[in-house]
N, C-alpha and C positions, 0 to 999 in steps of 0.2 A: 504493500500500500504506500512506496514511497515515502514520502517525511511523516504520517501518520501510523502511528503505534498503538493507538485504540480509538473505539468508539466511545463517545459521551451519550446515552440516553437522558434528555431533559427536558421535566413537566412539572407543572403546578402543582403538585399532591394535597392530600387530604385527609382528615383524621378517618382514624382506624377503630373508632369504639367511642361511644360517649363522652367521656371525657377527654376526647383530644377535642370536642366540638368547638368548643367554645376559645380554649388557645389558640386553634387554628383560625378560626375568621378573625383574631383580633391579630395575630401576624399577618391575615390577607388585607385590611381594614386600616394599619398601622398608622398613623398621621395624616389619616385622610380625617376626623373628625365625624365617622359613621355611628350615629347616637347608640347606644344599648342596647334601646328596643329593636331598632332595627337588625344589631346581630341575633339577639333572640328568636326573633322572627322569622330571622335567617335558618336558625341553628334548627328549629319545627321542623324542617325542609329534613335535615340528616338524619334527626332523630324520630322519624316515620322508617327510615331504613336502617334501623337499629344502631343510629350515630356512625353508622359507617361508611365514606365514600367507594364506589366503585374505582376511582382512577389508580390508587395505589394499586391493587390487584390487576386491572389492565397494565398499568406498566410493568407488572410481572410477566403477564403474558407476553406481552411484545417484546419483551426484554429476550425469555426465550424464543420468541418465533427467530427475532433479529439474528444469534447467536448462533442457532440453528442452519438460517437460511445463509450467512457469512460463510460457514461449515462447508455446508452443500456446495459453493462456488469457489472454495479453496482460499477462501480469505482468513486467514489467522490470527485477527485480533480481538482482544478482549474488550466484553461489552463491561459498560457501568452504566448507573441508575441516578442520579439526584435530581430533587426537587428544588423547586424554587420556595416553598411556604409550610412544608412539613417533614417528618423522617420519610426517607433519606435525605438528609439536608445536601444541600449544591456544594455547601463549603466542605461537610464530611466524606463527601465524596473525593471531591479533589485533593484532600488532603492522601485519604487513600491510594490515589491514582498517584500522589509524587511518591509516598513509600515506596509504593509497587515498581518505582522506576521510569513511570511514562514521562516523556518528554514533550510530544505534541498529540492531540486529540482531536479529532471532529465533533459538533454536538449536531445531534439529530433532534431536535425539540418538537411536540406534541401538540403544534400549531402552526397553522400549514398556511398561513396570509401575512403582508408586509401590512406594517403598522406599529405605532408602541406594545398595545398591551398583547398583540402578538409576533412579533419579533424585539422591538428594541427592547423593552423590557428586560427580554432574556437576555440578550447578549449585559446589560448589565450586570444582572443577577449573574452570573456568569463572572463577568470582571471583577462584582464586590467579592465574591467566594475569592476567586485565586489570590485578591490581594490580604487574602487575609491565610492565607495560604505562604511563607517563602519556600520558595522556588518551583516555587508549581508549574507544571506544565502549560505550553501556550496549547488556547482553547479555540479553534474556530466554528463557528456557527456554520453549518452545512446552509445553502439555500433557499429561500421560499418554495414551496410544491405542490400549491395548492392547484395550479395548471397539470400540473403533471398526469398520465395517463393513469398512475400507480392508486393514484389522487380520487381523479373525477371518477375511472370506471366502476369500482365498486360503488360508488352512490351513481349512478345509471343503473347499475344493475337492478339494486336495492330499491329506486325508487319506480320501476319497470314493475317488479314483485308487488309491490307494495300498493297501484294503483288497478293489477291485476288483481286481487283481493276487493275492492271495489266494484260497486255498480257501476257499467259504463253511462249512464247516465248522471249529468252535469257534474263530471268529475273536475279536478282542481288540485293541480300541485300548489303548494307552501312551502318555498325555500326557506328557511330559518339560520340564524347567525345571530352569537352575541352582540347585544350594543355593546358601543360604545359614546364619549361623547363626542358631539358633530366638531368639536375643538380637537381634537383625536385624529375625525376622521377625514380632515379638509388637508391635513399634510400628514397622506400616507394615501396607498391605491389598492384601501381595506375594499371598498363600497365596488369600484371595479374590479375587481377581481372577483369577489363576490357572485357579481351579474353576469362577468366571462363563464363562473364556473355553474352556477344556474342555469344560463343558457343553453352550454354543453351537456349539461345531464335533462335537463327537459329536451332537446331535439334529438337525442341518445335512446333516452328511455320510451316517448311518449310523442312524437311528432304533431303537432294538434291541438295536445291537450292544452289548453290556459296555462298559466303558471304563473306566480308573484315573487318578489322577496320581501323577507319583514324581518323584524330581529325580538331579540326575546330578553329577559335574565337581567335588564339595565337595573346600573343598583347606587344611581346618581340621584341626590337629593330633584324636588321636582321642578326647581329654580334650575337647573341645569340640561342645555338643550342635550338631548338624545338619538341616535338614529331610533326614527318610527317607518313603519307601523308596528306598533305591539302586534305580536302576534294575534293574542284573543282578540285584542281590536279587529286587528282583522279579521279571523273567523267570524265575528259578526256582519261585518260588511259582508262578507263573501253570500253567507246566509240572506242576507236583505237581498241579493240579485238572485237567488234561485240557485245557486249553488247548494246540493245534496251531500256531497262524500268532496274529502279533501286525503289526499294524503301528504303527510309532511314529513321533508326532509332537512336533516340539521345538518347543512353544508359546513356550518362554522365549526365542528367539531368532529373529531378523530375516531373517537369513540365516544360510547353511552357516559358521559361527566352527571356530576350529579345535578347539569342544568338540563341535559337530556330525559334523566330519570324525573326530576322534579317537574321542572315548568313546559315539558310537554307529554311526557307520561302520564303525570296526574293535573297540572293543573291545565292545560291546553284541551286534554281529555276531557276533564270533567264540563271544562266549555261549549264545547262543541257539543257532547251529550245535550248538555242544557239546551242548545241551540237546533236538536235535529237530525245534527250533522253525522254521515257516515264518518268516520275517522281513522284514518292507522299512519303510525309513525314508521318510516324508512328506517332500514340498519345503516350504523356506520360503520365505514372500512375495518378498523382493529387490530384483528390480525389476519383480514384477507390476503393470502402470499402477496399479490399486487401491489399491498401500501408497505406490507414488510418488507418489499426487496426494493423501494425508497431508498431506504437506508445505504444500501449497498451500492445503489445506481449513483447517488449523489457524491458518494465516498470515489468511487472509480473514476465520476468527471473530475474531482478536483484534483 
């Protein structure tokens, strides 16, 4: 692999059991000034699924798919794990990785669009770890991949399945992606890329069918402008035109996070119920070989 000696896997992590609940969103929360109530509020969301997030566990899984699929193609280097906001922390990792002797690393991170809160972010969190790190190994950032083939096919596929499960009558894709704020997203190309990759899995999966994009999960006091449409907002619009069955896919995210499980598992669901509406959510990629062997595609270009 030329000047790279290992893989960095890097994602936002999430408590493991009830009492990480609350530590953890006040680490993800940290000097933004997000009242009490509102982490509390928050914290309902985990503790419906027994205070434990899914993403730790996906990035086990991917960790081995990764490690696996490297194997398979004769690539010999050792994967690692760190988070940005819970164990495995970014900085105990890296620390790890200079024991271990590595010298330079790629990071593959667990969000696949340009922008702060999905790229720049990390690469900080990334620089704040090493430098508290000496001598730690230099880190680079694989990427954006949200174009990529490895990327969109598995949600084409996913949301092909997913609208075949529906009535063909007035059916209706709903792209979905976290907000952010429009301050965010006026310098970065979050919102087109977005719509490039919605595009692509709507004339992919469903040639015909309508299709919107909205965003979901904003968690900006309400003085602060937002990408809209909410999602539920939408589904009600959707419903006021005669729209029956919607299927939605959550382009902005890798796998099932717990804004997948939450705000459209249960609360987008229980919307749409309210409203009539047929509904079913699309899978995301995970550990489809496809977005697995990402990893490996991006490491080989550089």
């Amino acid at each position: 692999m030329g000047t790279y000696d290992a893989l960095l896997l890097v994602s936002f992590g999430g408590p493991e059991g009830p009492g990480d609940v609350m530590p953890f969103l006040e680490n993800v929360t940290r000097g933004r000034g997000v009242p009490r109530e509102r982490l509390e509020a928050v914290g309902e969301h985990y503790r419906l699924f027994g205070g434990v997030s899914p993403i730790n566990r996906q990035c086990r899984e991917l960790k081995a798919a990764i490690e696996a699929d490297l194997a398979a193609h004769g690539v010999d280097l050792p994967v690692y794990w760190g988070n940005r906001n819970w164990d495995p922390y970014l900085t105990d990792t890296v620390r790890r990785m200079k024991d271990d002797g590595i010298r330079r690393a790629a990071a593959f991170v667990t969000s696949a669009y340009s922008g702060y809160s999905c790229s720049d972010q990390y690469v900080e969190d990334i620089e704040r770890a090493r430098a508290e790190v000496p001598g730690a190994p230099e880190i680079d950032k694989l990427p954006v991949y949200c174009l990529r083939p490895g990327f969109v096919d598995p949600f084409t596929d996913a949301a092909r399945e997913a609208l075949e499960s529906l009535p063909e009558a007035a059916r209706h894709l709903v792209f979905t992606a976290h907000s952010v704020p429009l301050s965010q997203a006026g310098r970065a190309d979050y919102v087109a890329e977005l719509e490039r990759v919605a595009q692509r899995v709507a004339e992919g999966a469903a040639p015909g069918v309508p299709w919107s994009l909205v965003y979901q999960s904003r968690s900006g006091p309400p003085s602060q402008p937002w990408l809209e449409p909410d999602v539920c907002d939408h589904l009600e619009e959707l419903r006021a035109k005669g729209v029956t069955a919607v299927a939605v896919v959550p382009i902005g995210f890798v796998s099932d996070h717990m804004e997948v499980k939450y705000d459209l598992d249960v609360e987008a669901a229980e919307r749409a119920a309210e409203l009539g509406l047929d509904y079913v959510r699309a899978a995301t990629p995970h550990t489809d070989p496809r977005f697995v062997a990402l990893a490996r595609e991006l490491l080989l270009e550089r």
